[in-house]
C-alpha positions in Angstrom: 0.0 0.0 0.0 1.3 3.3 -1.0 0.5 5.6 2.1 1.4 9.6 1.3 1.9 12.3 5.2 0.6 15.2 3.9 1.6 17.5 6.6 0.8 21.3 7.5 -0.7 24.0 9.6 -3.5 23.9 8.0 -5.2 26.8 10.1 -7.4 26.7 8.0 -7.9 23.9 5.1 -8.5 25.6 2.1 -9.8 24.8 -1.3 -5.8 24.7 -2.5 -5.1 21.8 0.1 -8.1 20.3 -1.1 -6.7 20.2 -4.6 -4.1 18.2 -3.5 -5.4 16.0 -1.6 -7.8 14.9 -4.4 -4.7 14.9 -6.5 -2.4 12.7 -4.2 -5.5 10.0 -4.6 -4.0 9.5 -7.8 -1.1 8.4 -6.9 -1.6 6.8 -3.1 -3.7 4.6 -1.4 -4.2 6.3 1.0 -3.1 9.9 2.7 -2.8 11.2 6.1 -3.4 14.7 6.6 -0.9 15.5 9.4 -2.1 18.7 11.3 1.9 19.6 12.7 2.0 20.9 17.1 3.9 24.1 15.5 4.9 25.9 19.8 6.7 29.1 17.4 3.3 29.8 15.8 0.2 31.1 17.2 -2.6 29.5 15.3 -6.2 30.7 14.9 -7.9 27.3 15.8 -6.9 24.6 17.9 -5.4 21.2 17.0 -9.1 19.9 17.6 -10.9 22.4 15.8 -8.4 22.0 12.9 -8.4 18.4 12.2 -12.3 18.5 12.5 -12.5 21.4 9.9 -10.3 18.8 7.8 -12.5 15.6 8.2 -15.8 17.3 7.8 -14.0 18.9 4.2 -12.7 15.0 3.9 -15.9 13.1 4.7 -16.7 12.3 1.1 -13.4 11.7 -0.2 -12.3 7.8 0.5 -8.3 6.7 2.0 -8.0 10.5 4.2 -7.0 10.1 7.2 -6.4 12.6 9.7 -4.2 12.8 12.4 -1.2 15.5 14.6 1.5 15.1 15.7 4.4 16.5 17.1 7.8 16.6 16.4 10.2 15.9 13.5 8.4 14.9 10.4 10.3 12.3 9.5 9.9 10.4 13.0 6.2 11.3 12.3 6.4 9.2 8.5 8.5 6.3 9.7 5.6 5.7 12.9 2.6 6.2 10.9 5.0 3.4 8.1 4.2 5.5 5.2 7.4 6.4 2.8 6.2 9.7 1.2 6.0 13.2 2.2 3.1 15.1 -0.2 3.7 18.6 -0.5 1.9 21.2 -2.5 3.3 24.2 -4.7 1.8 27.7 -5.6 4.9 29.2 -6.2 9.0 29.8 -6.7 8.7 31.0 -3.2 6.8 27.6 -1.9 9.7 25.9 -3.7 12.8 27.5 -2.4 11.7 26.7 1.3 9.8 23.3 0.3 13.4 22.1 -1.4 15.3 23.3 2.2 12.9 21.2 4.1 12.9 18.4 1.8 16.7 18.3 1.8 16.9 18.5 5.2 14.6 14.7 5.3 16.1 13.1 3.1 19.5 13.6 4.8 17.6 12.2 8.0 15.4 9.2 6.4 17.1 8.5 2.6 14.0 6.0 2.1 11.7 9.0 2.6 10.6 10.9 -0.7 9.5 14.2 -1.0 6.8 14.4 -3.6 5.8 17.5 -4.6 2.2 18.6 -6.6 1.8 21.8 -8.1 -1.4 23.3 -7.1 -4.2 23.8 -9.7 -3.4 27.6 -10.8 -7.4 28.4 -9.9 -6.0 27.8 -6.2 -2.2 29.2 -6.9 -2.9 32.3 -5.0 -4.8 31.0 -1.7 -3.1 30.2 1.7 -4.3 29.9 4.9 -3.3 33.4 6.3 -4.3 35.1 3.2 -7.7 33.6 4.0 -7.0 34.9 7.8 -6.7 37.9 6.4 -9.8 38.7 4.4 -12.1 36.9 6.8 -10.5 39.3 9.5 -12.0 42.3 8.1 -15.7 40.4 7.3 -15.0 39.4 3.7 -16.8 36.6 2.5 -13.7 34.2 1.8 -16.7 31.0 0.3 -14.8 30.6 -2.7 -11.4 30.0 -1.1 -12.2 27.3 1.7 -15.3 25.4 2.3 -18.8 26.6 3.5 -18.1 24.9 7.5 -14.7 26.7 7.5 -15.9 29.8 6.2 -18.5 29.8 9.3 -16.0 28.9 11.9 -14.0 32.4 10.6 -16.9 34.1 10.6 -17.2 32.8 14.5 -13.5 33.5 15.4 -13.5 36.9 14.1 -17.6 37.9 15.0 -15.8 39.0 18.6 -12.9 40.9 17.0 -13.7 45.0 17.3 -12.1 44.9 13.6 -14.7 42.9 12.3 -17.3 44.4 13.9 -16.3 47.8 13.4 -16.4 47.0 9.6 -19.5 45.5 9.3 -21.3 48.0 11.2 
């Protein structure tokens, strides 16, 4: 069985993580979304409230798991017995770091691939703070994440005197 980690932040899921997760289906059995325990950022949504945002997004799609975890990646891959890393790409930018990180494994786990995806160019421009960003200031942000994720940013940000203030 050809099991892909597909790991991130995802704070949120968006419709560009999505993309390739419906991508990597192609290639893998099976994928684990891997929401990473990241202590140097400050997240908008928990660990819990993340990887439910990701199965409810999931539920239809067959062979997604979901899962955290903590620590190196590669210790993370070599548990969970799968022998790919999925990574997406929007951009140069994505690469540079993506290649670092990438490097970086495969010096620690040579049986560990890096397999990277280019994301569909209708989702090239959409991250997860971008999507912060908008909804922060009461823009509807449907077309970039799904409906349920969309309503939870409405909810984070329905207390925040920034979002009041402009919707008033």
């Amino acid at each position: 069985m050809k099991v892909a980690v597909y790991p991130g932040s995802f704070d949120p899921i968006t419709y560009g993580h999505l993309d390739i997760i419906h991508r990597g289906l192609k290639v893998f059995d099976k994928i684990i979304v891997a929401v990473l325990v990241n202590s140097s950022k400050k997240p908008l949504f928990s660990i819990e409230e993340r990887k439910k945002m990701i199965r409810e997004a999931t539920k239809k799609i067959e062979r997604v798991e979901v899962d955290s975890f903590q620590g190196l990646l590669i210790d993370y891959v070599h548990k969970r017995k799968a022998n790919v890393i999925l990574r997406g790409l929007r951009a140069i930018s994505d690469f540079e770091y993506e290649l670092k990180i990438a490097s970086t494994n495969r010096i620690l786990s040579e049986e560990v691939e890096t397999l990277f995806l280019m994301t569909n160019h209708k989702h090239s421009f959409i991250s997860s703070e971008n999507v912060k960003e908008i909804a922060k200031y009461g823009a509807d942000v449907r077309g970039l994440v799904p409906e349920h994720v969309a309503e939870a940013l409405e909810a984070k940000f329905s207390e925040s005197s920034i979002w009041t203030l402009d919707r008033e």
